[in-house]
C-alpha positions in Angstrom: 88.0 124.1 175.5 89.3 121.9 178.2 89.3 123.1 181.7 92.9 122.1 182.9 91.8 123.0 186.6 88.9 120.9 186.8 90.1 117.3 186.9 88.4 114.6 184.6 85.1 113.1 185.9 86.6 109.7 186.6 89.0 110.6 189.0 86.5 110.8 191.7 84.6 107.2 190.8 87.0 105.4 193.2 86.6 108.2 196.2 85.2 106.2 199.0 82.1 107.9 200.3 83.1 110.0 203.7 80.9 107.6 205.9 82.4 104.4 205.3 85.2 105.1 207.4 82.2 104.9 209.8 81.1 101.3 208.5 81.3 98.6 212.0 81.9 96.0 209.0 85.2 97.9 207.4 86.4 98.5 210.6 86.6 94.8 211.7 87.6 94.2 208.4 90.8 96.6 209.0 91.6 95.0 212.1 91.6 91.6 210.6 94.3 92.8 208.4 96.2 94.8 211.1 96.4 91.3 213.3 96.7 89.3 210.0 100.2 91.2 208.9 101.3 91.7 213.1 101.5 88.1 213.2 102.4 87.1 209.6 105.4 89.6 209.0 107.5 88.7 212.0 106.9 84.9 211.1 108.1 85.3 207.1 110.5 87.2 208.2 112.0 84.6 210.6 111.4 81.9 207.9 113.5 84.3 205.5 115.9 84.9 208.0 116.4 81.1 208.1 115.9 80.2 204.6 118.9 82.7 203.6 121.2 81.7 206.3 120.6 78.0 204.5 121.3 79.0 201.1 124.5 81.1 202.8 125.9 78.1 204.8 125.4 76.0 201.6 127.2 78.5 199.5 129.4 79.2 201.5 130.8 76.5 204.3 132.1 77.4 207.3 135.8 77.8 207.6 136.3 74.5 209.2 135.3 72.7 206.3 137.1 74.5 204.2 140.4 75.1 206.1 143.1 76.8 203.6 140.8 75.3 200.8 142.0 77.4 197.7 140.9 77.9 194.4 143.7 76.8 192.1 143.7 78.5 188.8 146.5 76.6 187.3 147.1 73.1 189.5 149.7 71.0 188.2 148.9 68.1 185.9 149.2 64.3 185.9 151.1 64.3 182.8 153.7 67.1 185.2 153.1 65.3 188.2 154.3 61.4 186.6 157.6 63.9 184.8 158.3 65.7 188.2 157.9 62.0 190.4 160.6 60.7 187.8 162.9 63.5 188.0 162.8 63.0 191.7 163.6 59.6 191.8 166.4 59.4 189.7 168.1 62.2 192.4 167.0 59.9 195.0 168.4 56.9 192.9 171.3 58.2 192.8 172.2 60.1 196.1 174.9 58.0 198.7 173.4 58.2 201.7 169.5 56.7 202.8 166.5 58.8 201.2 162.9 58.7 202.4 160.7 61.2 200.3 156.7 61.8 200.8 155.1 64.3 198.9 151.5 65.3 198.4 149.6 67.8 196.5 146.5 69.2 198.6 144.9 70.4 196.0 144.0 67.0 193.7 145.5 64.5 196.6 147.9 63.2 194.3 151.3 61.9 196.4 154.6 60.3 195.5 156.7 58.3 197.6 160.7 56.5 198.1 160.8 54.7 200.7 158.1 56.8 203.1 158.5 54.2 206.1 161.9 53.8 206.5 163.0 54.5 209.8 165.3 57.5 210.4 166.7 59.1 213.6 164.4 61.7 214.3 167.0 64.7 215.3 165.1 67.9 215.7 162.0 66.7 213.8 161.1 65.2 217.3 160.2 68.3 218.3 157.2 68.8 216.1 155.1 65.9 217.8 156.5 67.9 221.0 154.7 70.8 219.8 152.0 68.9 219.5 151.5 66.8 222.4 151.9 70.5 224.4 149.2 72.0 222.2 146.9 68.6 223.9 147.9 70.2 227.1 146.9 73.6 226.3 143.4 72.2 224.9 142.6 70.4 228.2 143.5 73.6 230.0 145.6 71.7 232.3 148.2 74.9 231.0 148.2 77.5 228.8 150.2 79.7 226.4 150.8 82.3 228.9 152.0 79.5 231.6 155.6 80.3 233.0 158.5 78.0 233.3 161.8 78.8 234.8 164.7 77.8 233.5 167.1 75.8 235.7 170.1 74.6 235.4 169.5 71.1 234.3 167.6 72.0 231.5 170.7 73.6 229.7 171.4 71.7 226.5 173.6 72.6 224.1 173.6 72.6 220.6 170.9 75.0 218.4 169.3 78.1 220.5 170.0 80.5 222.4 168.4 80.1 226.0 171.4 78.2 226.9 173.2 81.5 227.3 169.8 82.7 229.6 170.2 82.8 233.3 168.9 80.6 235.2 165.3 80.9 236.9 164.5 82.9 233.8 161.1 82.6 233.2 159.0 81.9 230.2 156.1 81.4 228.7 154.9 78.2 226.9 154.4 79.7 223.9 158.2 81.9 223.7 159.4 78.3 224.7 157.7 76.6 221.9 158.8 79.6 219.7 161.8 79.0 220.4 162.0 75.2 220.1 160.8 75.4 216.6 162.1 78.4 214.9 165.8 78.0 216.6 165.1 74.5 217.6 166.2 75.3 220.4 167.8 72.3 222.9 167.3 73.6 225.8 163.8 74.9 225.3 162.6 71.1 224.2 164.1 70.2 227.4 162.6 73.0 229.4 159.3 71.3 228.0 159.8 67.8 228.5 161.0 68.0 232.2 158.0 70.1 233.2 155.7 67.5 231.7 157.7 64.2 231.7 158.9 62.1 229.1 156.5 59.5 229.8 153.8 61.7 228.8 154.9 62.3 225.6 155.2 59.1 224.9 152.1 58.4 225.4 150.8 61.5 223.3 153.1 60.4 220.7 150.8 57.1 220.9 147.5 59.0 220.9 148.5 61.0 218.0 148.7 57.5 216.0 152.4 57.2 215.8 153.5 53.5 215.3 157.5 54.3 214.0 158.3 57.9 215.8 159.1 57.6 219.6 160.8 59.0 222.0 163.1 58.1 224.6 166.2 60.3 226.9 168.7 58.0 225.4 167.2 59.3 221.7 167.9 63.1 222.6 171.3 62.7 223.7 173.1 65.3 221.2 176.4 62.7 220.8 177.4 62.0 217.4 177.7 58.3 218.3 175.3 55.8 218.3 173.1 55.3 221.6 171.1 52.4 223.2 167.6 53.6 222.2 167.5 55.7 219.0 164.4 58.3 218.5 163.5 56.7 215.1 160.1 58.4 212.7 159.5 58.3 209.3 158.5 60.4 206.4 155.2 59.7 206.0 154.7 60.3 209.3 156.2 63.8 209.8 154.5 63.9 206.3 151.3 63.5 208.3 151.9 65.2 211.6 152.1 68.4 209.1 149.1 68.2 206.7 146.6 67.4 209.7 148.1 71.0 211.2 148.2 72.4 207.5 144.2 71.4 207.5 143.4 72.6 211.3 142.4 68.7 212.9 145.6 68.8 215.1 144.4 69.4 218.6 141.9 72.0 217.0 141.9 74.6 214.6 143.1 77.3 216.6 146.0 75.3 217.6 146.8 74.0 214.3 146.9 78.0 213.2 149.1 78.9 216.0 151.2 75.8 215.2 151.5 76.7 211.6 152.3 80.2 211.8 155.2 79.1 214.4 156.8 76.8 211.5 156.2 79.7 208.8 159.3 81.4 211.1 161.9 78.9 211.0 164.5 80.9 210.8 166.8 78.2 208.9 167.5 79.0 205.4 169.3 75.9 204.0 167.9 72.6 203.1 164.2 72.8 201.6 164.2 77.1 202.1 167.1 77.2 199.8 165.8 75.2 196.8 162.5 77.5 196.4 162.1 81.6 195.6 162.2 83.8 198.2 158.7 84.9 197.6 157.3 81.4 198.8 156.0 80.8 201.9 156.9 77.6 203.5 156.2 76.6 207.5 158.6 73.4 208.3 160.8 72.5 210.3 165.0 70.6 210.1 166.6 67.8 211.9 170.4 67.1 211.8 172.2 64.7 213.9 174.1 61.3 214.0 174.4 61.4 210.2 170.8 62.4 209.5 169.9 65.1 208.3 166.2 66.5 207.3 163.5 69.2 206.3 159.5 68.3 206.3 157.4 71.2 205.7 154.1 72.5 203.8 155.1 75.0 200.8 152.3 77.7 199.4 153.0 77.9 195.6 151.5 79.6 193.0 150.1 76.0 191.4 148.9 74.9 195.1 150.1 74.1 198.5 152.0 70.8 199.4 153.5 68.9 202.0 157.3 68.1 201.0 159.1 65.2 203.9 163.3 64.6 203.0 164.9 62.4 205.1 168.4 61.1 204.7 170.7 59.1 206.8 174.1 57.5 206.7 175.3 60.9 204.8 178.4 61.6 203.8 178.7 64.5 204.6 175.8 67.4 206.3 177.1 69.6 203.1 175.8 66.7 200.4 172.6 65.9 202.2 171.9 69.8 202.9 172.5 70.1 198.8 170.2 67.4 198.1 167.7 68.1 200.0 167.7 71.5 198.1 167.7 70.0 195.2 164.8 68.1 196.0 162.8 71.4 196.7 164.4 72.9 193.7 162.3 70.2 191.3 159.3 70.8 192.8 159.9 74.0 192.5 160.5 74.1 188.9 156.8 72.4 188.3 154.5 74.6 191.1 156.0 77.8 190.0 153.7 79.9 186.6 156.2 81.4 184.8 155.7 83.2 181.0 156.4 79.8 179.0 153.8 78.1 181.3 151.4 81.1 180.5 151.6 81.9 177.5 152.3 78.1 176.3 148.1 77.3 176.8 148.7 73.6 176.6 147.4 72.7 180.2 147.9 69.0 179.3 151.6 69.6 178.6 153.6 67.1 180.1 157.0 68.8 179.3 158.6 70.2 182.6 158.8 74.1 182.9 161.8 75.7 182.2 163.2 79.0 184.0 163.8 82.2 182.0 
């Protein structure tokens, strides 16, 4: 019978005899290992280290390369896009008044314009570029968002806002002033801005930032109904433009282009290109309305992909019409970016038929 206690012979034919841990030749042996993995180990794990942060970077870019870069799961279509772009133009056919329209897709690139480079006054879209050429400032550290400025009395305007009602030597910073210019485009905050760093260095931002048709001049921001001697003109595509380079982070830098985003995302206007999409859309833009113009240029975040929407008008009737059209506008593009249960359940990706509501 076996002997469970006794283990089997060869269990003891690999014992190393007791004296070689006495052997001069295994010892230097050991140490050649010891110094062999103390000055490998660090070194493969530094070229690991380096190797994975590679593959990472590869895999995954940093966020300024892939600033609000999305992943699409249902982007709109040529066949939709070629329908929506006709839609479109027949209402711009057919409105009364002057119509510049620039729209692009940032998700395939795909853009349609009417008219992108006629000239229209500005109104309050000039204050956009404002924002802008005081972000340059901020950059330079020549100021900063915390900076204060006092009102004064000839900076009231009137008009949109409320600081007009402020007294004066109220004190505020650059970035409540900006707030304010945007989401309440707010008069006398643009002016607040423009007298504490002159008009003439805005206009020669505005020429840094590439602008060939939008200017400005003191006769242009007069808020009379009538015409003046020097009109602030710009142009679709280029509000159009001023908004996708902040919508992709290269205005003045990223951080900048986030702040100026997020300031647009509160416009507190709810007419115009707001109106004409779901509540549940986010949209950042910003309106104009003066001297028979009236406008909206903004970036909407749809279900089917973001995009940049510019409607201009001039020569208007009426501020009711142009309001309604410009709506109406939205409301098209609307009716192709949104995923509804026909789109869903349809399965036809190529289906050039435009999407109907429930």
């Amino acid at each position: 019978m076996k002997d469970f206690h006794q283990p089997p012979h060869h269990q003891y034919h690999h014992v190393a005899p007791h004296h070689a841990h006495g052997d001069p030749a295994a010892a230097r042996a050991r140490g050649r290992r010891r110094l062999f993995l103390t000055l490998f180990l660090p070194l493969l794990g530094f070229f690991i280290y380096k190797g994975g942060g590679y593959i990472f970077n590869k895999l995954n870019p940093p966020e300024d390369d892939i600033f609000h870069k999305k992943t699409v799961a249902n982007p709109i279509k040529d066949a939709e896009w070629a329908t929506m772009s006709g839609t479109l133009e027949n209402l711009a056919y057919n409105y009364s008044g002057h119509v510049g329209i620039y729209i692009k897709d940032l998700n395939s690139d795909k853009m349609w314009e009417y008219n992108p480079d006629r000239l229209f006054p500005s109104a309050s879209l000039i204050k956009v570029p404002i924002m802008v050429a005081i972000c340059e400032k901020i950059k330079r550290g020549e100021i900063s968002l915390d900076t204060q400025i006092k009102l004064t009395r000839n900076d009231r305007a009137g008009g949109s806002g409320s600081l007009k009602w402020a007294r004066d030597g109220t004190s505020l910073s650059v970035m409540r002033i900006i707030y304010k210019m945007i989401t309440e485009s707010d008069n006398t905050a643009t002016k607040m801005l423009i007298d504490y760093a002159g008009i003439g260095y805005f206009q020669q931002a505005f020429s840094n930032l590439g602008l060939v048709y939008t200017k400005i001049y003191p006769e242009g921001l007069s808020l009379t109904s009538s015409q003046v001697t020097r009109e602030n003109y710009t142009t679709a595509r280029e509000m159009a433009t001023l908004m996708e380079r902040i919508y992709k982070g290269e205005m003045v830098d990223r951080n900048l282009s986030e702040f100026m985003l997020d300031v647009l995302k509160h416009n507190k206007s709810r007419s115009r290109l707001r109106k004409g999409l779901p509540i549940g859309w986010e949209i950042g833009h910003k309106t104009g309305l003066l001297r028979k113009s009236c406008h909206d240029v903004g970036v909407v975040f749809s279900p089917r992909g973001d995009y940049i929407i510019a409607v201009l008008t001039s020569n208007v009737p009426d501020y009711s019409s142009a309001k309604g059209f410009i709506s109406r506008v939205a409301k098209t593009t609307y009716e192709y970016y949104k995923i509804d249960a026909d789109y869903a359940e349809s399965g036809r990706a190529g289906d050039a038929s435009p999407v109907k509501s429930l």
